[in-house]
C-alpha positions as CSV (number, residue, x, y, z in Angstrom):
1,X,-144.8,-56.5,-121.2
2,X,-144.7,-52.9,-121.2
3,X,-141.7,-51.2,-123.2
4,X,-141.0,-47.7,-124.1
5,X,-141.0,-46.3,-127.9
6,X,-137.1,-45.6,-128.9
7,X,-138.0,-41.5,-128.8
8,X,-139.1,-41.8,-125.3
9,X,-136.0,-43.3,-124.5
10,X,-133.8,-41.7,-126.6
11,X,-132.1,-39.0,-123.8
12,X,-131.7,-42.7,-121.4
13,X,-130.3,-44.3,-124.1
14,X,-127.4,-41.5,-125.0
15,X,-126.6,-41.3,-121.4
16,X,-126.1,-45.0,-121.4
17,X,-123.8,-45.3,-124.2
18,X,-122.0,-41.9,-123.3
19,X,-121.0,-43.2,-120.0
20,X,-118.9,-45.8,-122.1
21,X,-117.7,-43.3,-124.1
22,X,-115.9,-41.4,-121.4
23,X,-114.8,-44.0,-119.6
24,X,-110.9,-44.0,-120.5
25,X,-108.9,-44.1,-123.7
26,X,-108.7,-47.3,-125.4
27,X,-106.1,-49.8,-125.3
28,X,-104.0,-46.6,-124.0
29,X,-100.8,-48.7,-122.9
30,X,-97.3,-47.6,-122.3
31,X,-94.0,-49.0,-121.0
32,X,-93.6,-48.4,-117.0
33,X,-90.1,-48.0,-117.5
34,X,-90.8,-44.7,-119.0
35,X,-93.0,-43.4,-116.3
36,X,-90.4,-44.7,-113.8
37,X,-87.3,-43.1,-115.3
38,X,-87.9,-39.4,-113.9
39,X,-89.5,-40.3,-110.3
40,X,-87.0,-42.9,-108.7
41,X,-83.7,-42.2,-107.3
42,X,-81.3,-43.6,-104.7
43,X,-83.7,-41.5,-102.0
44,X,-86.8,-42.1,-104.0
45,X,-87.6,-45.5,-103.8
46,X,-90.2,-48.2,-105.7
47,X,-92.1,-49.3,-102.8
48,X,-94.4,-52.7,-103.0
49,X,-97.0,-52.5,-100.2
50,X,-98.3,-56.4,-99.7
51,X,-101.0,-57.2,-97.8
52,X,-99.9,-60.4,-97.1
53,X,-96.4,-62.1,-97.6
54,X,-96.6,-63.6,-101.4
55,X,-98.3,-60.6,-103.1
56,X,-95.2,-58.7,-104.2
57,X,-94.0,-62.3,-105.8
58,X,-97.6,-62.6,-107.7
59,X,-98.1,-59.1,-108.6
60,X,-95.0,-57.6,-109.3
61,X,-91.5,-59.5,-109.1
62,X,-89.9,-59.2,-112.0
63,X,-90.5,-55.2,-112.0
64,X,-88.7,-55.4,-108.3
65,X,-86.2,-57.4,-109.7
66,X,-85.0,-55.5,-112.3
67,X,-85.0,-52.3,-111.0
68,X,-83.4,-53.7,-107.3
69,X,-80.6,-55.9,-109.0
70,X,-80.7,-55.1,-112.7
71,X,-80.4,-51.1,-111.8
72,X,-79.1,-50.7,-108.6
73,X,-81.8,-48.8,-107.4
74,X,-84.1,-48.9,-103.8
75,X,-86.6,-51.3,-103.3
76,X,-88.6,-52.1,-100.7
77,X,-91.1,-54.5,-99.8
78,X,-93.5,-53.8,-96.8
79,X,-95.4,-56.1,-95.4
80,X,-98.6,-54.5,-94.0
81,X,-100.5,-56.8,-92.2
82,X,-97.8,-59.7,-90.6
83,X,-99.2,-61.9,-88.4
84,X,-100.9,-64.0,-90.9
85,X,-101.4,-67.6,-89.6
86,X,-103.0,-69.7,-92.9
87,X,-100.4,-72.3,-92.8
88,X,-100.4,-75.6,-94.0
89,X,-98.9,-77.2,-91.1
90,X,-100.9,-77.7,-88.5
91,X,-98.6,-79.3,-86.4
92,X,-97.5,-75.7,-86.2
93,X,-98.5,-73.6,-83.1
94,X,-100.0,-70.0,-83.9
95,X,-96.9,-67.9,-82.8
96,X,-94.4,-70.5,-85.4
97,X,-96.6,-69.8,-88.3
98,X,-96.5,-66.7,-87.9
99,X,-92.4,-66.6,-88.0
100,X,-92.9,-69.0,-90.8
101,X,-94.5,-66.2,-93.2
102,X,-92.5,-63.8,-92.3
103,X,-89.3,-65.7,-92.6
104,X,-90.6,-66.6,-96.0
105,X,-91.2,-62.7,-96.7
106,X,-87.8,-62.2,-96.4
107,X,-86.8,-65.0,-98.2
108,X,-88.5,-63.8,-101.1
109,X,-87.2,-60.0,-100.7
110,X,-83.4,-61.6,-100.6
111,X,-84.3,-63.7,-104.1
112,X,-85.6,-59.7,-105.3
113,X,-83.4,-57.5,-104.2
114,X,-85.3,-55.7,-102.1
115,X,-85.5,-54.0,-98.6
116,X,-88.0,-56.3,-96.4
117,X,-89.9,-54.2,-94.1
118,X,-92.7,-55.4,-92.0
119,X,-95.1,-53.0,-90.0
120,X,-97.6,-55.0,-88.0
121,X,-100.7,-53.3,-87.8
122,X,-102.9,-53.7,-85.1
123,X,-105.8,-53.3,-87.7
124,X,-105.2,-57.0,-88.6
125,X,-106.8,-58.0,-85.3
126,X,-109.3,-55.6,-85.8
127,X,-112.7,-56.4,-87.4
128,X,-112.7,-55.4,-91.3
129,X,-109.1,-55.3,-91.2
130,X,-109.2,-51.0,-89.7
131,X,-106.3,-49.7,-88.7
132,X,-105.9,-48.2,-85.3
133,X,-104.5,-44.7,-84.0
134,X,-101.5,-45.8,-84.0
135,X,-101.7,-48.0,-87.2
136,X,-102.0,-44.5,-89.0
137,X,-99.4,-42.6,-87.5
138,X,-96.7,-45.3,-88.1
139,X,-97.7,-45.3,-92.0
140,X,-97.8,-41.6,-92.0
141,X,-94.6,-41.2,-90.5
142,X,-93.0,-43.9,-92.8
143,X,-94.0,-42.2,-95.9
144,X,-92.8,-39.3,-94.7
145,X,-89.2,-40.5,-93.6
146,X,-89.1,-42.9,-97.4
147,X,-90.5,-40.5,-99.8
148,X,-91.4,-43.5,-101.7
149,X,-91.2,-42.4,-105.6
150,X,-93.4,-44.6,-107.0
151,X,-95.4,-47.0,-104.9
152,X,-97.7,-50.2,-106.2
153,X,-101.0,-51.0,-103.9
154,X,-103.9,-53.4,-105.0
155,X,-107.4,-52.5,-106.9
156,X,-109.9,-50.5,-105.3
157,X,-112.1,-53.0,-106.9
158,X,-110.5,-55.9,-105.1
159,X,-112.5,-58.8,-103.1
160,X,-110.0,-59.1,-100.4
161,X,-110.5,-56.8,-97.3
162,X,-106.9,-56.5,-96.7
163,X,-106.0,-55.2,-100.0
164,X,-108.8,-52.8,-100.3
165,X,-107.2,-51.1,-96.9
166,X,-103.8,-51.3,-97.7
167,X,-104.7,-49.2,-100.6
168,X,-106.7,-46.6,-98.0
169,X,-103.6,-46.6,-95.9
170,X,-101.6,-45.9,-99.4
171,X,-103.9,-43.0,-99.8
172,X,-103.5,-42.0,-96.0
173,X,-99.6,-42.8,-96.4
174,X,-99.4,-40.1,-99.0
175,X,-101.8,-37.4,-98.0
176,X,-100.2,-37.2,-94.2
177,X,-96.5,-36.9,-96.0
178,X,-97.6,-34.4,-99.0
179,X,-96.0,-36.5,-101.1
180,X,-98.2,-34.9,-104.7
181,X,-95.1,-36.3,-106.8
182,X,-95.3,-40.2,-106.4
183,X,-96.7,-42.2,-108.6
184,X,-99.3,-44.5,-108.1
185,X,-99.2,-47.9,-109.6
186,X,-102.0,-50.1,-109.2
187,X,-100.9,-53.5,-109.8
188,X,-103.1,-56.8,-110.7
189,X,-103.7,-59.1,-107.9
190,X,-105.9,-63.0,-108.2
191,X,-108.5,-60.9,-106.0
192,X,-108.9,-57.9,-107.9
193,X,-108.3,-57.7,-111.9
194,X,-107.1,-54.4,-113.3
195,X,-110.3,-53.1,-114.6
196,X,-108.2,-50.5,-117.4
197,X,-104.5,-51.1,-117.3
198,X,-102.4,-48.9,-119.2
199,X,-98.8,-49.4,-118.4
200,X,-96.7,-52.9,-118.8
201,X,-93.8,-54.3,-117.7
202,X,-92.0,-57.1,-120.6
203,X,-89.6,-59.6,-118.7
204,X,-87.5,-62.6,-120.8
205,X,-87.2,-65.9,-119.5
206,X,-84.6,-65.3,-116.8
207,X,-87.6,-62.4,-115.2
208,X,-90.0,-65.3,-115.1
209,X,-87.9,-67.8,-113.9
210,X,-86.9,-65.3,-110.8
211,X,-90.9,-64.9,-110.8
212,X,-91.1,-69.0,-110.1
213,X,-88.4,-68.6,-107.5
214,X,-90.2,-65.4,-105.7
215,X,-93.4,-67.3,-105.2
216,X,-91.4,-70.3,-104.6
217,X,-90.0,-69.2,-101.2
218,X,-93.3,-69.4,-100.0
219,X,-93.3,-72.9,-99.2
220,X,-96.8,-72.7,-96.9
221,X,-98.5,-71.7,-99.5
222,X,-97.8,-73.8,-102.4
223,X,-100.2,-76.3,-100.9
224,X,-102.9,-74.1,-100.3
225,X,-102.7,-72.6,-103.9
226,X,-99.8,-72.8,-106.3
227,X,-99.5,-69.4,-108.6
228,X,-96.5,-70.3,-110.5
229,X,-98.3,-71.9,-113.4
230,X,-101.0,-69.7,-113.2
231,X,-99.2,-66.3,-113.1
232,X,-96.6,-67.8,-116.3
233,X,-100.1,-68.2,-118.3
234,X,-100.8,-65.1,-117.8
235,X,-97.9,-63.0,-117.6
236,X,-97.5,-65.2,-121.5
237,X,-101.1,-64.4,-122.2
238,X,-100.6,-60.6,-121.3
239,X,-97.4,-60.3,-123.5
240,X,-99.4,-61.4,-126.5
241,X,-101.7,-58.9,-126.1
242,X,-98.9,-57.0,-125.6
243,X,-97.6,-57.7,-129.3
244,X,-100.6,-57.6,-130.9
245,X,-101.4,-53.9,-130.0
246,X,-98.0,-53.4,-130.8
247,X,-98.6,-54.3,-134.5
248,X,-101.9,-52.4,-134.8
249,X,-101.8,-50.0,-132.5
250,X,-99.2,-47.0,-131.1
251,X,-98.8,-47.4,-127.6
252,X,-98.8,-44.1,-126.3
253,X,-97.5,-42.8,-129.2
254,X,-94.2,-44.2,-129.0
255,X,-92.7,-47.2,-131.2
256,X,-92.8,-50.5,-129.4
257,X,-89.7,-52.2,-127.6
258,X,-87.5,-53.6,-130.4
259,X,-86.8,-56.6,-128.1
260,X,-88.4,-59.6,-128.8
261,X,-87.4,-61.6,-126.8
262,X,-89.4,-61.1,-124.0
263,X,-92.0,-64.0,-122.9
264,X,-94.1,-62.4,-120.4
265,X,-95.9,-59.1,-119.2
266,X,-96.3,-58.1,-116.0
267,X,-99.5,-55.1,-116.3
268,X,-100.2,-51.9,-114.0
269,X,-102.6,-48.6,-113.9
270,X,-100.7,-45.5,-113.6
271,X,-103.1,-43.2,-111.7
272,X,-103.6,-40.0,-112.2
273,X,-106.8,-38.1,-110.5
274,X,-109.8,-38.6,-111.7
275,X,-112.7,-36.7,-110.4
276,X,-115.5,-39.2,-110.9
277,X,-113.3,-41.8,-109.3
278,X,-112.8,-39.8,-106.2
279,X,-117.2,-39.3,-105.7
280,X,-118.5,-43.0,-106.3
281,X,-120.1,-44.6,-103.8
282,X,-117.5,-45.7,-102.4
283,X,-115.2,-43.4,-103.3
284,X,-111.5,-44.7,-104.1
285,X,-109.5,-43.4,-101.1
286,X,-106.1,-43.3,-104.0
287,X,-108.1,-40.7,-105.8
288,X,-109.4,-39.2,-103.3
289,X,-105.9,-38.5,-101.8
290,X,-104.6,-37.6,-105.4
291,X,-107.0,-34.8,-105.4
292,X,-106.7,-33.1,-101.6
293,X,-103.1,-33.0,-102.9
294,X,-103.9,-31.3,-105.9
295,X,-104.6,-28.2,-103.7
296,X,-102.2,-25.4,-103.0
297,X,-102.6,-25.7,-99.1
298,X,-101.4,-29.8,-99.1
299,X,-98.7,-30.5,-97.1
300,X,-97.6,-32.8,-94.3
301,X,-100.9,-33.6,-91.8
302,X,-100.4,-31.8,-88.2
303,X,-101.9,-35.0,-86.9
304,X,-103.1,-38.4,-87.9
305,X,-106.5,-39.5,-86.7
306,X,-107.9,-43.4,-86.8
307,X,-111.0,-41.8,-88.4
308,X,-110.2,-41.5,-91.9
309,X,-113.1,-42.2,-94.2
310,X,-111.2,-43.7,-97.0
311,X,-110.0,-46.2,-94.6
312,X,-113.1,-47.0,-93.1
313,X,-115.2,-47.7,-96.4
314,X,-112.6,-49.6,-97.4
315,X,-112.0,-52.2,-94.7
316,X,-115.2,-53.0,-95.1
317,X,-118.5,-54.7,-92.8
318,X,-116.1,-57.5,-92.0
319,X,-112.4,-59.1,-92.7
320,X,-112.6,-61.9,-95.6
């Protein structure tokens, strides 16, 4: 077995350990309500894009919940790709599932508090999930007539087709509109774990018992795969952490929330542009976006093309 001596290696080995050095602040975490405060507004709404009809409920209901009933303020819940048919009822015919999960999308917005809007792409009877011509101009267009203040899309790093080009079409959403102020909140999703988060959201009992109900109105799916057990483990296993960097650490330089009393955490990844993120191979369309918006000449697109790169390398070879 051949190895090289440590000073023949040495430059390899300091580019090794300095790419973990640069790869984020540690255990960097602060409370979303703070980031929130100056970006939402009775015309600025939080906006939950789902790929499919229960992902606002798993990734995401107690935020919605608060800020929708507890504050008062827009919420809405879009529903990217309706249409879905994995129902477990197959006495069912196609079309009837298909008003089954969409009736149980609104069901769950109701429970929430939030707007229920669903935009039935074509992509999602196109291979890999891309979106057509038209698929692009109606999400530009939305954006442009919400002006969504803070929006929440899934990982780029996520296994599911769906959510990787929901979070292209994000990216699309808010380049065509020129919309440099909203934040972007990546939120945690069974197919994609947040690989750094740095922002959480503490909820009490009543948040996760409106958490149970949320997933809950999604009868089809509890017996395919039950998440209420599974998200209260870890939105409890997330507020431990939670505490314990409250004890040894300053999170973000601010003192802790005072109230104990909460039992869970739901976590998110604020984004901000990051350079590197925006050249991988592939490249992260949300970053990508962030940073052609960054330029002085961003602005509303004067046309929307089914070409979009972002898009493309996200949707992938083929649709999971």
């Amino acid at each position: 077995m051949n190895t090289s001596s440590p000073s023949t290696r040495q430059a390899d080995y300091d580019a090794l350990l300095k790419a973990a050095a640069g790869s984020g602040a540690h255990g960097h975490l602060v409370d979303v309500r703070e980031a929130l405060r100056p970006v939402l507004g009775p015309n600025r709404p939080l906006v939950m894009l789902c790929p499919h009809a229960d992902d606002g409920a798993i990734t995401a209901a107690c935020l919605m919940h608060e800020y929708a009933i507890r504050r008062g303020l827009p919420v809405v819940e879009v529903l990217v790709f309706a249409g879905e048919r994995n129902v477990a009822a197959p006495w069912l015919n196609d079309q009837k599932k298909v008003t089954m999960r969409e009736a149980e999308f609104r069901l769950e917005c109701n429970v929430l508090g939030a707007e229920a809007v669903c935009w039935n792409l074509e992509g999602y009877r196109q291979p890999g999930y891309y979106p057509t011509e038209t698929d692009v101009k109606k999400v530009v267009d939305w954006f442009a007539k919400r002006r969504p203040g803070a929006i929440i899309v899934p990982p780029a790093n996520d296994a599911h087709a769906a959510h990787r080009v929901t979070r292209a079409l994000a990216a699309v959403g808010l380049l065509g509109a020129g919309l440099h102020d909203t934040l972007v909140m990546t939120g945690w999703t069974p197919w994609g774990p947040l690989p750094q988060p740095n922002a959480y959201f503490t909820y009490d009992g009543e948040g996760e018992r409106t958490k149970e109900w949320a997933i809950h109105c999604h009868a089809s799916q509890i017996l395919l795969t039950d998440y209420t057990q599974y998200c209260s483990h870890l939105g409890r296993a997330y507020a431990a952490l939670t505490r314990e960097w409250a004890e040894g650490h300053s999170l973000a330089g601010r003192a802790h929330r005072t109230d104990d009393r909460f039992v869970g955490v739901e976590l998110f990844e604020l984004e901000t542009y990051d350079p590197n993120r925006a050249t991988n191979t592939p490249p992260d369309p949300i970053h990508v976006a962030l940073g052609l918006l960054r330029e002085p000449a961003a602005g509303p697109a004067p046309a929307a093309t089914p070409t979009t790169t972002s898009a493309k390398s996200a949707s992938g070879a083929a649709s999971a």
